[in-house]
C-alpha positions as CSV (number, residue, x, y, z in Angstrom):
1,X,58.3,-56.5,63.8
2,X,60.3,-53.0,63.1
3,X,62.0,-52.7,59.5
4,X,65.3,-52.0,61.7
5,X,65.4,-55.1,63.5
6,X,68.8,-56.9,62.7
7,X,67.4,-60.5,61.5
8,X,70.2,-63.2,60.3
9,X,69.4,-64.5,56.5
10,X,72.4,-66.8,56.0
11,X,74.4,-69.3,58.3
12,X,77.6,-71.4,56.9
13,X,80.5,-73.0,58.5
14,X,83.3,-75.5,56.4
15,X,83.4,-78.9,58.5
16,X,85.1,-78.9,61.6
17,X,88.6,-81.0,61.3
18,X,91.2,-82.6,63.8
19,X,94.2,-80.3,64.2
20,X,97.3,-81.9,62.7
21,X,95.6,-85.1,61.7
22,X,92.3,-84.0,59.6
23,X,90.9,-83.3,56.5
24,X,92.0,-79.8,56.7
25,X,95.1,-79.7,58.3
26,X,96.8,-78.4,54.9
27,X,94.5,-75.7,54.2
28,X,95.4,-72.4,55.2
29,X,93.4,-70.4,57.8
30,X,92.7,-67.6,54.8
31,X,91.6,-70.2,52.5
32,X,89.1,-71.6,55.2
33,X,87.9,-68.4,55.4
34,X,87.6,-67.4,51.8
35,X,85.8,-70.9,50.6
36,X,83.1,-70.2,53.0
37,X,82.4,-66.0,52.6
38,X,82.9,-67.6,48.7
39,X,79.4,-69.8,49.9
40,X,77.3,-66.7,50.8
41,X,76.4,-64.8,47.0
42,X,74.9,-68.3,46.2
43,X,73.2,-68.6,49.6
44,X,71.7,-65.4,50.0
45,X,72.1,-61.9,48.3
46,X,73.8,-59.4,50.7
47,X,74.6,-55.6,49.6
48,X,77.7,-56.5,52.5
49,X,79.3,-53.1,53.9
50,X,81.5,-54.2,56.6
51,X,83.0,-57.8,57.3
52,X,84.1,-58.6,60.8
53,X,86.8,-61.6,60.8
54,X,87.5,-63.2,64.3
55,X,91.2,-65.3,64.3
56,X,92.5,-65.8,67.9
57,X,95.9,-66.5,66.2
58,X,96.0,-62.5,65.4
59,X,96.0,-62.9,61.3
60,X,94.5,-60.5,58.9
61,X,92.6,-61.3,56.4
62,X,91.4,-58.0,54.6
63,X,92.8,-59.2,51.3
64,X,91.0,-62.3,51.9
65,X,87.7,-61.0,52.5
66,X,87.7,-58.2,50.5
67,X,89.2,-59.5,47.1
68,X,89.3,-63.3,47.0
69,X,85.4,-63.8,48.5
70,X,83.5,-62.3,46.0
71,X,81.8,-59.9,48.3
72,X,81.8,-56.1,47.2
73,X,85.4,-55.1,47.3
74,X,84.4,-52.0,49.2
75,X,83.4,-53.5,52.3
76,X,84.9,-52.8,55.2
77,X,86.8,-55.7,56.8
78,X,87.9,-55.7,60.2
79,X,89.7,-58.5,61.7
80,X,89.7,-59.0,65.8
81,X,91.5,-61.1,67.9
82,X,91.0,-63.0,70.8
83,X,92.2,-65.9,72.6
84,X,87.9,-67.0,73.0
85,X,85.4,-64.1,71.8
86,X,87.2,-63.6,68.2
87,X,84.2,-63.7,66.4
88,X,81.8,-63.5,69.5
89,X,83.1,-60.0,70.4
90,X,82.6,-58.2,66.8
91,X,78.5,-59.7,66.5
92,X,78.5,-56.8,69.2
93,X,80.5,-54.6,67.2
94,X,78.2,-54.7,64.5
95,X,74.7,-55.0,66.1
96,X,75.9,-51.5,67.4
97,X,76.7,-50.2,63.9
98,X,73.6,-51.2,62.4
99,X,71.6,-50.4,65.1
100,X,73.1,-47.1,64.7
101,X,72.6,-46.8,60.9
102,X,76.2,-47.1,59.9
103,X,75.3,-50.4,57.8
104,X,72.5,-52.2,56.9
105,X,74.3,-55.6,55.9
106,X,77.2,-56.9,57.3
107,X,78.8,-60.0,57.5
108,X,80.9,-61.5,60.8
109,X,83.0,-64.5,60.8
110,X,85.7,-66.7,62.1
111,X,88.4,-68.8,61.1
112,X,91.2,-70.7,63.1
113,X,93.6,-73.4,61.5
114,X,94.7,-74.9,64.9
115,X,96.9,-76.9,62.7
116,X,99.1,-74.0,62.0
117,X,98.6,-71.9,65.0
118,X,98.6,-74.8,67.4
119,X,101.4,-73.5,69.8
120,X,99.0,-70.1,70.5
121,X,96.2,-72.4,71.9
122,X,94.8,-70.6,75.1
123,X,95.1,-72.6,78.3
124,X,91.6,-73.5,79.6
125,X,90.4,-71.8,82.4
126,X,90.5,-73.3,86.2
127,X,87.1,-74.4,87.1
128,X,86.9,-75.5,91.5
129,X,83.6,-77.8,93.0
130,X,82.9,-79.5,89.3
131,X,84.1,-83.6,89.7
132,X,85.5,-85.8,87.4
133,X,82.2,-88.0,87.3
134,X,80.4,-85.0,86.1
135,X,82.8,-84.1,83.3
136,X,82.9,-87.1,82.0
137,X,78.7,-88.0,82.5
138,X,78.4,-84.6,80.3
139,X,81.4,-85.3,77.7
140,X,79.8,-88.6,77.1
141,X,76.2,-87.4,76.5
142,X,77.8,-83.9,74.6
143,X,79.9,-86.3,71.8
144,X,76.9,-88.5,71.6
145,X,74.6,-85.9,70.7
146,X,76.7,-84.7,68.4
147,X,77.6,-88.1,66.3
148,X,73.7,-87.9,66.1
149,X,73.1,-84.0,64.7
150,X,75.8,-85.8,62.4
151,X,73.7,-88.6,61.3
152,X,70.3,-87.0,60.8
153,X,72.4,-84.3,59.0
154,X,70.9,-81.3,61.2
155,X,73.6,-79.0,59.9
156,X,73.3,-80.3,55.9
157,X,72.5,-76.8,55.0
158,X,74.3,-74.7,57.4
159,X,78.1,-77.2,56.2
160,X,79.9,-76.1,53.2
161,X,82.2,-78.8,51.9
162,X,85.8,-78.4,50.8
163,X,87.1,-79.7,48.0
164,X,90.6,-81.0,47.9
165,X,92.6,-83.9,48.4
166,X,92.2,-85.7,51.4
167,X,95.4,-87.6,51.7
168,X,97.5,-87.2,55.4
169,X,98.3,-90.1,57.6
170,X,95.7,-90.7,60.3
171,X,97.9,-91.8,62.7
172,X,100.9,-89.0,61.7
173,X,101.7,-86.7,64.7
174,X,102.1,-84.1,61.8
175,X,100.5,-82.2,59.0
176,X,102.9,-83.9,56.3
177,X,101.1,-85.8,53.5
178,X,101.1,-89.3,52.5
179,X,102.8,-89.3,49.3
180,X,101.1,-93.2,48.5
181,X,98.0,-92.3,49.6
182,X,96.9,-90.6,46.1
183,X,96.6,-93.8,45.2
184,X,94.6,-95.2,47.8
185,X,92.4,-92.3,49.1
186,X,91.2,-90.3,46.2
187,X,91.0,-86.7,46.2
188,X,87.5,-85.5,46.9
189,X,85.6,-83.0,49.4
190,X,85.9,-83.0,53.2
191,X,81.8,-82.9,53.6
192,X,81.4,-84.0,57.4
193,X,82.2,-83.7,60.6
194,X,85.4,-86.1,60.2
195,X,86.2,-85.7,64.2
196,X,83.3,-87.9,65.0
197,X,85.0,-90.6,62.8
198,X,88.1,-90.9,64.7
199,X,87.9,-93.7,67.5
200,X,88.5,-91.6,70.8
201,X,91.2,-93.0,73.7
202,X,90.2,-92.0,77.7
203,X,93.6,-91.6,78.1
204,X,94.5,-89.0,75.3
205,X,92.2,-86.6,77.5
206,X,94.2,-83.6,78.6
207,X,95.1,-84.7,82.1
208,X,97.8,-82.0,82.6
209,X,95.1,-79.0,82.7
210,X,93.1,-78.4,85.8
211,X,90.0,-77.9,83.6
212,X,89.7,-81.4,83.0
213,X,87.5,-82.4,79.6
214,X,89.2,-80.1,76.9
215,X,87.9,-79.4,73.7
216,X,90.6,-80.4,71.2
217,X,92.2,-77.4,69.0
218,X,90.5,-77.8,65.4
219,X,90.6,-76.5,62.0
220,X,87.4,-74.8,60.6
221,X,85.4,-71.5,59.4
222,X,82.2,-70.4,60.2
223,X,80.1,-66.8,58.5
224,X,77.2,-65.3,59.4
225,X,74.9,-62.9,57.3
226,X,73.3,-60.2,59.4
227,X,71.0,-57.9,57.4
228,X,68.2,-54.9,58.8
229,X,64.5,-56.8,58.1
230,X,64.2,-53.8,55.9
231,X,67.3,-54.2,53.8
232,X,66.3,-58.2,53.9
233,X,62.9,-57.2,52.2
234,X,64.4,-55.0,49.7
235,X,67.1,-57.5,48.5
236,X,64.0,-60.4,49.0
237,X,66.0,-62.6,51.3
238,X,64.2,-64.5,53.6
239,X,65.5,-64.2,58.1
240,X,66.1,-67.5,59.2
241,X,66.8,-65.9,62.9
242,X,67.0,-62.6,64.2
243,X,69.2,-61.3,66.8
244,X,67.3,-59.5,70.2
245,X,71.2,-58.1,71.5
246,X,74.8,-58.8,71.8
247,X,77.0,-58.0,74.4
248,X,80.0,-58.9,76.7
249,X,78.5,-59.1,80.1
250,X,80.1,-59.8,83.3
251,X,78.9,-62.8,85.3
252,X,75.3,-64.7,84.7
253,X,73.5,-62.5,86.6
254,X,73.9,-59.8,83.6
255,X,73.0,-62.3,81.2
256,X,69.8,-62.7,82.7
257,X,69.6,-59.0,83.0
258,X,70.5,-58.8,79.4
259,X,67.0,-61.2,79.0
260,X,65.1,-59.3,80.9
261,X,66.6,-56.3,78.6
262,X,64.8,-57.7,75.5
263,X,61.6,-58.8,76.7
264,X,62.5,-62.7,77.0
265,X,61.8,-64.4,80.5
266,X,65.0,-67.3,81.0
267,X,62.4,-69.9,81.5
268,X,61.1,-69.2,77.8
269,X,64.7,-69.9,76.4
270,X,64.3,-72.9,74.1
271,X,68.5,-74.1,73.8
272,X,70.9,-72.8,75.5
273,X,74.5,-73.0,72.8
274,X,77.3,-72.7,75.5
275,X,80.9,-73.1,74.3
276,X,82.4,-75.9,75.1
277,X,85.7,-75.2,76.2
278,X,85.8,-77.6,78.7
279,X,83.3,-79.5,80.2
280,X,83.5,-78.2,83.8
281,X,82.9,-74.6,83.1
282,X,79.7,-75.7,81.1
283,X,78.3,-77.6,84.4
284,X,79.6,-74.6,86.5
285,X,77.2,-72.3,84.1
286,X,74.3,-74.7,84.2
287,X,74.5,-74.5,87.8
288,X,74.9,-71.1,88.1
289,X,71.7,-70.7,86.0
290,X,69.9,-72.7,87.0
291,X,69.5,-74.1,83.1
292,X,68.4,-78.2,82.4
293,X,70.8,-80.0,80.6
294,X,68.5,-81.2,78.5
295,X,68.4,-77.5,76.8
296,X,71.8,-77.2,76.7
297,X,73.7,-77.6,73.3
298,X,71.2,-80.3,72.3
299,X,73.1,-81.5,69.8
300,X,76.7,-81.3,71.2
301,X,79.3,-79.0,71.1
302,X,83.4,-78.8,70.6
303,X,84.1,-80.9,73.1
304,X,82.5,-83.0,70.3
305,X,83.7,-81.7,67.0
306,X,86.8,-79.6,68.0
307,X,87.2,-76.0,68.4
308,X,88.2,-74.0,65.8
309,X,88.7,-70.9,68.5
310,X,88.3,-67.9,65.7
311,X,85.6,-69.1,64.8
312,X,83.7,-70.0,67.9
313,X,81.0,-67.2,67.8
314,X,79.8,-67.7,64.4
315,X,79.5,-71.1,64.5
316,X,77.7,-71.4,67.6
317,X,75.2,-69.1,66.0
318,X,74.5,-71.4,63.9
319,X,73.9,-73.9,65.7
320,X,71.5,-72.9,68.2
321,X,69.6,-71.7,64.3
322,X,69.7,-75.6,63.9
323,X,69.0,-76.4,67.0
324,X,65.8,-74.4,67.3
325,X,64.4,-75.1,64.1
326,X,64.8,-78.9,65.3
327,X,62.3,-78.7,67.7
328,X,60.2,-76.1,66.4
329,X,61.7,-73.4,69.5
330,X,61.4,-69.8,69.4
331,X,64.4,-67.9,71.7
332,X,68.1,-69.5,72.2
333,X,71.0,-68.2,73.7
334,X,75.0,-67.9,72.6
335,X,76.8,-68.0,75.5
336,X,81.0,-68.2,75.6
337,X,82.6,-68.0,79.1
């Protein structure tokens, strides 16, 4: 261990909602992001110098982060923008600063309300020699995994719930409220998962996309806390992870070589968290590297509980945190193709 080694000391997402029809359709994209960087003072104590805010929409949220979150107001905020690396892309970003010495605690997140942005949803990618009967084996076993992680409450720690009142139609095409519904459901805090509740219809799969299985545009936040082991001592926080490299590679040959890089043999990876934008370019990766399934997002993914696409990166760190310290692993892998 080196007192400059970048270690991760906090983890939190809000639930993950249905576009248009969830618990947090109405809430804004900056006030999903400000409820959860709100969560992190209580969770840990970072000394944060520079907030990095993925939003594939293209929104900024400097005002957000920097007065409304109560994190120091001198931090720098950055917010990047991409249709799928949004908060993937500045991890990189600021692995390199602190490795660097520009910062020794930093904060990078990701926010998306699909439900207000859901015309700028990226088309999924094209993915040849992957069949139907595979998509669908894998969507099957991905959404039950998930309803699972749900139920033995793997991410209880990790989910920060909103509070508000819950009242839209569940059967409305639209954001618009209920106005009777006050009446006859209560205000109170969106606290799961509420995508795993809704009853799910083969035939409202996307079947005008050639990617087949598509994860459904969803509403959501997500923050991590990355500090130096050294600043973590100082402050007394105690790592729950820490983070060998980050970097945009091209193809999986480079992501092995990025293994190899850091000392880690790909046999020894423990969970493999690959986004699940669709369910054919997760096979065609598994293929590729030659990964079991049975290591690969254990405990489902967004073709289970939406994606939020902002906030993609983030969250999927902490999952594979979850996913690890379920069965007692040692090295995972974020992976967004």
């Amino acid at each position: 261990m080196s007192p400059k080694d970048i270690v991760i000391t906090c983890a939190l997402r809000t639930p993950i909602t249905m576009a248009l029809k969830g618990g947090l359709a109405n809430t804004s994209a900056a006030g999903l992001l400000a409820h959860v960087l709100n969560a992190i003072p209580a969770r840990t104590k970072p000394h944060v110098e520079d907030v990095y805010v993925g939003n594939a929409a293209g929104h900024s949220f400097a005002n957000v982060a920097a007065k409304s979150s109560g994190l120091p107001a001198s931090s720098l905020v950055s917010t990047i923008a991409h249709s799928r690396l949004s908060s993937a892309i500045p991890t990189a970003m600021l692995a390199t600063a602190m490795r660097t010495g520009a910062t020794a605690c930093g904060v990078v997140a990701g926010v998306e309300s699909a439900t207000k942005d859901y015309t700028r949803r990226p088309p999924p990618r094209k993915i040849v020699g992957v069949s139907a009967g595979q998509e669908k084996e894998y969507a099957d076993r991905t959404r039950g995994a998930a309803a699972k992680a749900v139920q033995d409450r793997l991410w209880a720690d990790m989910v920060v719930p909103v509070a508000g009142p819950v009242v839209l139609d569940p059967e409305a095409d639209t954001a618009e409220t209920v106005d009777k519904a006050k009446d006859e459901w209560p205000g109170g805090e969106v606290t799961e998962d509420d995508w795993l509740r809704i009853e799910r219809d083969e035939a409202d799969v996307d079947v005008d996309v050639d990617a087949g299985y598509v994860a459904k545009p969803a509403d959501g936040a997500a923050a991590v806390v990355f500090m130096t082991r050294e600043k973590a001592a100082e402050v007394g926080v105690r790592p729950i992870g820490r983070l060998l490299d980050s970097e945009v590679v091209d193809g999986v040959d480079e992501v092995v070589d990025l293994l190899g890089d850091v000392g880690v043999a790909k046999d020894d990876v423990d969970v493999w968290e690959i986004h699940e934008s669709s369910a054919s370019e997760v096979i065609d990766l598994m293929h590729k590297l030659h990964v079991s399934p049975t290591i690969v997002n254990p405990n489902g993914g967004a073709l289970a509980v939406g994606d939020p696409a902002g906030a993609a990166g983030a969250r999927l760190l902490g999952s594979v945190l979850a996913s690890l310290r379920d069965i007692d692993g040692k090295y995972g892998v974020v992976l967004i193709p």
